[in-house]
N, C-alpha and C positions, 0 to 999 in steps of 0.2 A: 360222134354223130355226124352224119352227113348233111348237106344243109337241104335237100331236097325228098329225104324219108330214107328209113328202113331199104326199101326195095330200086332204091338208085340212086346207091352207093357209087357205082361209076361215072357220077355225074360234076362228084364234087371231085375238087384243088387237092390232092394229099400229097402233093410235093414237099411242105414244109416236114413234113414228117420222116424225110429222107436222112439217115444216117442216125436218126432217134431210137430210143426203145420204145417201143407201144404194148399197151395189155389190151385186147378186145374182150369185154362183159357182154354177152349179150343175155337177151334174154330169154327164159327159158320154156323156148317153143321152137316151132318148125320157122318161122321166121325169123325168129334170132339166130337161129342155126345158121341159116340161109344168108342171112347178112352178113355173120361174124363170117363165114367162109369166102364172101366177097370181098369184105373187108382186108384179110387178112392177104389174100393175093393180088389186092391193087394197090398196097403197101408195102406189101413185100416186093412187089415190079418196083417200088421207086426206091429201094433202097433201106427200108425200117427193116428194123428184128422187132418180129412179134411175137405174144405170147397170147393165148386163146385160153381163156378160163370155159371149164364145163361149169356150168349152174347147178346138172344134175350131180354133180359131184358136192356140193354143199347143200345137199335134200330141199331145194328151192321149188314148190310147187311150178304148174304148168303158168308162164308168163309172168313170174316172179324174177327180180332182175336187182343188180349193186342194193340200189335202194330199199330194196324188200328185204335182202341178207342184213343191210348195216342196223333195221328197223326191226327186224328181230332179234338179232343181239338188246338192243335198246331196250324192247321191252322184255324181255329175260333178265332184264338189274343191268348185266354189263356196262360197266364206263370205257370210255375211252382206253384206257392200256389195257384193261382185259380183252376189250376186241381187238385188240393187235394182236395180245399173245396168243386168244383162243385161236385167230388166223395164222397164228405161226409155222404152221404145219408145212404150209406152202407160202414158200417166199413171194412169187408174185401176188398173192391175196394180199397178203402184209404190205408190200410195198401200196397197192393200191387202197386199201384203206388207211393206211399212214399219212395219205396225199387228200384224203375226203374225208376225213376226223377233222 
């Protein structure tokens, strides 16, 4: 997250993220669209490898975001190593809730 919103992304420090792997979540709407794709090229100028998860690829209603995905495994029974492995599909899901479990 950027420390001054959604919509200026270019506003914040993402030096430290230079030579890092990054995953951008955004969420799922025209504005997350919209940030993740700013995000992902003012990170990639300093030097990250990104990865950009679609939202709409995990059937995540309109503005549904990490939080909403991890909250309906939850309330579907899943624990903890079933939401990993249900996200196995795609390694970076997995990595990224392996790190917010």
């Amino acid at each position: 997250t950027s420390a001054t919103g959604a919509k200026n992304a270019k506003n914040s420090d993402w030096t430290p993220l230079a030579g890092k792997n990054c995953v951008v979540w955004p969420d799922n709407d025209s504005d997350g669209k919209r940030y993740a794709a700013d995000v992902q090229r003012i990170i990639s100028d300093v030097g990250a490898r990104v990865s950009v998860i679609n939202p709409a690829d995990l059937d995540l209603a309109e503005k549904e975001d990490c939080a909403d995905f991890i909250e309906q495994l939850k309330t579907a029974g899943y624990g903890k190593a079933q939401i990993q492995k249900k996200s196995s599909q795609k390694k970076t899901i997995r990595f990224v809730l392996k790190e917010l479990l």
